[in-house]
Structures are given as structure tokens and as C-alpha cells.
C-alpha atoms as an extended CHARMM CRD file, in Angstrom:
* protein
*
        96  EXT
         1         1  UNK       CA             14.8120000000       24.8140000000       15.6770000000  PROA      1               0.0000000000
         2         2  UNK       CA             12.2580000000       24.5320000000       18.7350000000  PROA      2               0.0000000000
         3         3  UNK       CA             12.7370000000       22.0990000000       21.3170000000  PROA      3               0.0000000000
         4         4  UNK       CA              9.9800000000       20.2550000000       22.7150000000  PROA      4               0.0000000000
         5         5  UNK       CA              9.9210000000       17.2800000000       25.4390000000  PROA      5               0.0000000000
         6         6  UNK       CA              7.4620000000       14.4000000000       25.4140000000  PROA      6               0.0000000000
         7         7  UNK       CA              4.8900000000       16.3990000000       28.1710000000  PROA      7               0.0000000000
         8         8  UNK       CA              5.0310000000       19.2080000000       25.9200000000  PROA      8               0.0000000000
         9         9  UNK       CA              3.6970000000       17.7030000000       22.5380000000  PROA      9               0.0000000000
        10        10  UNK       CA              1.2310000000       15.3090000000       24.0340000000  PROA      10              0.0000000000
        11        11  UNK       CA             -0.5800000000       18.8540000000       26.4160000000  PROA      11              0.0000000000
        12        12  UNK       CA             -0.1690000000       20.7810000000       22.5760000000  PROA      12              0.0000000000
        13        13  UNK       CA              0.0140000000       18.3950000000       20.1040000000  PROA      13              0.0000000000
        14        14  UNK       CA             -2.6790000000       20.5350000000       17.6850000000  PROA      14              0.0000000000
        15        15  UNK       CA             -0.6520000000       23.9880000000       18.0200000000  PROA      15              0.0000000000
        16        16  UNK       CA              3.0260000000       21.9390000000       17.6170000000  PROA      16              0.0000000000
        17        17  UNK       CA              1.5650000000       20.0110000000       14.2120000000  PROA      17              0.0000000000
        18        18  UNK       CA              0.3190000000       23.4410000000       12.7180000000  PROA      18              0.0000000000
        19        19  UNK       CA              3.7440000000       24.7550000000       13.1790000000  PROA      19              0.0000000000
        20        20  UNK       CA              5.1600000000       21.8960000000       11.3700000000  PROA      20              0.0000000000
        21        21  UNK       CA              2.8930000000       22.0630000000        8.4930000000  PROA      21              0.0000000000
        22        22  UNK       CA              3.5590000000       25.3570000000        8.2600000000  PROA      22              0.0000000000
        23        23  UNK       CA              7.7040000000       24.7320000000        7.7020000000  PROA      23              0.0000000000
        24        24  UNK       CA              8.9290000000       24.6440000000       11.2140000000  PROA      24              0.0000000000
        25        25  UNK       CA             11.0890000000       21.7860000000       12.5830000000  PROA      25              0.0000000000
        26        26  UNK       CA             11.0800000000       20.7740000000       15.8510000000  PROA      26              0.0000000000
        27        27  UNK       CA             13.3910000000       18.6970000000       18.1120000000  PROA      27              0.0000000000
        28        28  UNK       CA             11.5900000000       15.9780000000       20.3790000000  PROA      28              0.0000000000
        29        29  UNK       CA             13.0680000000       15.1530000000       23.4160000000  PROA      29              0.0000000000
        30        30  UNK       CA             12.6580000000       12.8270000000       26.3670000000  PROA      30              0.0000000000
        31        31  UNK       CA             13.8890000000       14.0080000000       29.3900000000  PROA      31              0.0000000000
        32        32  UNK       CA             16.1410000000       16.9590000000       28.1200000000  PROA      32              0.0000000000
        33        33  UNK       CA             17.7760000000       14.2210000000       25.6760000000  PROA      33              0.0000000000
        34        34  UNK       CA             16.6000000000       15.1770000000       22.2580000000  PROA      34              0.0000000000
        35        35  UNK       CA             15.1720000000       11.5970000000       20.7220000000  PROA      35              0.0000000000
        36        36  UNK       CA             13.5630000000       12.7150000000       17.4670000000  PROA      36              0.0000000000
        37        37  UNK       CA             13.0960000000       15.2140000000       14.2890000000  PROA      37              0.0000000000
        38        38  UNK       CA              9.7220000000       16.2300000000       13.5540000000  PROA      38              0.0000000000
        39        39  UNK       CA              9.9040000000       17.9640000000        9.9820000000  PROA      39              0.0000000000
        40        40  UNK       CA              7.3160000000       19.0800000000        7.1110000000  PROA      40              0.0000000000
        41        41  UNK       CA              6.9040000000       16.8520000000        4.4250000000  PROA      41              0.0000000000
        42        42  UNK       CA              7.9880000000       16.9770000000        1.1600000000  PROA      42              0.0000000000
        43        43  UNK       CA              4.4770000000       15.9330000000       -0.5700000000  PROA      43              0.0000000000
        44        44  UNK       CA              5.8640000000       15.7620000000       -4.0980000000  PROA      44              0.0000000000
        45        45  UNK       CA              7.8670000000       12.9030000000       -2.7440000000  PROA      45              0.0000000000
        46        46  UNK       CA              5.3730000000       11.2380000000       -0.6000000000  PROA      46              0.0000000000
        47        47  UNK       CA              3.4230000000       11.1010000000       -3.7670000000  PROA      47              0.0000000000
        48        48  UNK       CA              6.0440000000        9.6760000000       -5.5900000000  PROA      48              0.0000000000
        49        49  UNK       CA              6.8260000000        6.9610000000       -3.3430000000  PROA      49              0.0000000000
        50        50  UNK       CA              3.0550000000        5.8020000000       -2.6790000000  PROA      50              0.0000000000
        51        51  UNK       CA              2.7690000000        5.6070000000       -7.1120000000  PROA      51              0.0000000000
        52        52  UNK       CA              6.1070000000        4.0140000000       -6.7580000000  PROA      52              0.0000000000
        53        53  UNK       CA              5.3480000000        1.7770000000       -3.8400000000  PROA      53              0.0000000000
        54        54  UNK       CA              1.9670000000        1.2130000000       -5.1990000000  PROA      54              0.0000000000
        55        55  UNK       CA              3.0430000000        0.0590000000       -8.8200000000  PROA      55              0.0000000000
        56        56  UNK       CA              5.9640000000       -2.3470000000       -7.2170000000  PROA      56              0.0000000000
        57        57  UNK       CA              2.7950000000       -4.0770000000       -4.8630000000  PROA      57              0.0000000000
        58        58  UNK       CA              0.8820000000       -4.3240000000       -8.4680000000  PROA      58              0.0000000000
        59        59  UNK       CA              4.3080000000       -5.8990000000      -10.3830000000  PROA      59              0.0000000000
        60        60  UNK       CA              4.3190000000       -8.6010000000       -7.3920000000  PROA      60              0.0000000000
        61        61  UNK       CA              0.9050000000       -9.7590000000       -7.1300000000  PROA      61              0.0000000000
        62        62  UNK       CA              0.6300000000      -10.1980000000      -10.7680000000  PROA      62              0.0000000000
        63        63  UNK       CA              4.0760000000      -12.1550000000      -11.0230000000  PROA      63              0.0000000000
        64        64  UNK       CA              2.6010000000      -14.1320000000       -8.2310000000  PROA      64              0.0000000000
        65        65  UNK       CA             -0.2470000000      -14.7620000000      -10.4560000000  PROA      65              0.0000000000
        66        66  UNK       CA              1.4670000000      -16.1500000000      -13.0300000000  PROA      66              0.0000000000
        67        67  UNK       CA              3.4470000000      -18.1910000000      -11.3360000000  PROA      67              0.0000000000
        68        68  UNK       CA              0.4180000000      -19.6690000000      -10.0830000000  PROA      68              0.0000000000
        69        69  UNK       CA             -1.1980000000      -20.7580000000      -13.5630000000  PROA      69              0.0000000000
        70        70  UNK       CA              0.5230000000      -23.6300000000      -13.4570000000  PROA      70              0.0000000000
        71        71  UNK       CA             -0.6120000000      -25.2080000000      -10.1020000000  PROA      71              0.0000000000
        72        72  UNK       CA             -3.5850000000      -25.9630000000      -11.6690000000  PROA      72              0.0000000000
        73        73  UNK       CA             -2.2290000000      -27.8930000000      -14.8390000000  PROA      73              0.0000000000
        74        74  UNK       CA             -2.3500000000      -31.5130000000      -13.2230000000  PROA      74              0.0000000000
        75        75  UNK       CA             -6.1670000000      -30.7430000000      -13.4110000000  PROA      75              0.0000000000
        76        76  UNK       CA             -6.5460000000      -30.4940000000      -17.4580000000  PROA      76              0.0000000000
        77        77  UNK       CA             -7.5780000000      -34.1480000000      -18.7820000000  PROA      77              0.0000000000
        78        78  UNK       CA            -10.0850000000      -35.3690000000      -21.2380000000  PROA      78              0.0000000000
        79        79  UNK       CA            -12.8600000000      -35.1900000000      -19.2660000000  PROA      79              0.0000000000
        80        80  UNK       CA            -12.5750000000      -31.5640000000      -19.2660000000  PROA      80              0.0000000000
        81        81  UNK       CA            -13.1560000000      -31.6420000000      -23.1560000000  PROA      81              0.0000000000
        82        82  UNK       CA            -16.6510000000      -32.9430000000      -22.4410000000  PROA      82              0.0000000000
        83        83  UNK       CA            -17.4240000000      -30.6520000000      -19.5180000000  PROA      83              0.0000000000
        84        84  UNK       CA            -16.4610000000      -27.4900000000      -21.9230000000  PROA      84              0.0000000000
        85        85  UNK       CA            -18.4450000000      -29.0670000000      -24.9900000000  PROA      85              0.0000000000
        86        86  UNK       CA            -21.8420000000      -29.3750000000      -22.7610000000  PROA      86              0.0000000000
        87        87  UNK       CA            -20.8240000000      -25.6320000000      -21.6560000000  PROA      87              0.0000000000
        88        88  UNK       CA            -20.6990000000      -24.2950000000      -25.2540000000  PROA      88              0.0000000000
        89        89  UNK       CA            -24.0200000000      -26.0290000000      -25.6260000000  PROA      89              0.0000000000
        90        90  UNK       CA            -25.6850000000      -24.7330000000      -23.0970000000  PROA      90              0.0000000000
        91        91  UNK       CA            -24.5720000000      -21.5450000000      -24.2390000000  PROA      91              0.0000000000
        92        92  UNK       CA            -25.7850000000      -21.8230000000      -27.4680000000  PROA      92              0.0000000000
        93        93  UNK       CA            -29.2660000000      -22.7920000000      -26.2390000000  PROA      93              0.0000000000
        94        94  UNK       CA            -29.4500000000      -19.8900000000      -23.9640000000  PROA      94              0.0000000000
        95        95  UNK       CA            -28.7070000000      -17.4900000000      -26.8480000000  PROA      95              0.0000000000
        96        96  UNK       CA            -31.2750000000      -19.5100000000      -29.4340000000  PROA      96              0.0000000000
């Protein structure tokens, strides 16, 4: 495994990514002291965590959705019936 310090990858940071993506790993360090792995990806699991990640985001917004149905229940009362009734006509004339 290559070491590289902090001067290093900033002067070559093109040439030191191409290595990575093509398997190396490398050893970052900052001031001789090594501070970090840089390492290829394993894409099959990237891909897997983003759908993953990605279908938990979807799960939570829509529970938060439901959850907020309610809020708005203090707002059905009578008048409402009235309201809807002179939208279905309206509807109806539009279509006739």
C-alpha cells in the first residue's frame, strides 16, 4: 500500500484517484502520521445502500403523511357538505 502525505495528493490528486479506481489503496498521511484510507469502492454496495437508503427516505415521508391526515380533521363540518355539493354542480355543468 502507497503512502501519500497531504502535499502530495492535493499537487496529484488526478494521477492518485486513477490509481484508486483502478484497485490500489493508498495511505494518507499528515505529516508522516498516516490519518486516512483511501480505497476503491465496492459499487454493488454503494448501489445497494442508495436503493436501500432511498426506499427508507420514501417509508418516512409517507408515514409522515399519514400521520398528518388527521391535523386537518377539526376542519370537516357541515358547511363543507354545501361547498362539495356546489362543486359537483359545477362539475356537472362543465361536462353538459
Amino acid at each position: 500500500m502507497r503512502k501519500v502525505g497531504t502535499r502530495e495528493l492535493k499537487q496529484h490528486t488526478g494521477e492518485i484517484i486513477e490509481k484508486v479506481r483502478m484497485g490500489e489503496r493508498v495511505i494518507l498521511t499528515l505529516r508522516g502520521e498516516p490519518v486516512a484510507v483511501i480505497s476503491p469502492i465496492d459499487r454493488e454496495a454503494v448501489e445497494e445502500a442508495v436503493i436501500s437508503e432511498a426506499e427508507r427516505a420514501e417509508r418516512e415521508s409517507l408515514g409522515w403523511l399519514a400521520a398528518g391526515e388527521g391535523a386537518f380533521s377539526f376542519w370537516e363540518n357541515e358547511e363543507d357538505e354545501i361547498w362539495d355539493e356546489v362543486a359537483e354542480g359545477s362539475a356537472r355543468g362543465a361536462e353538459g
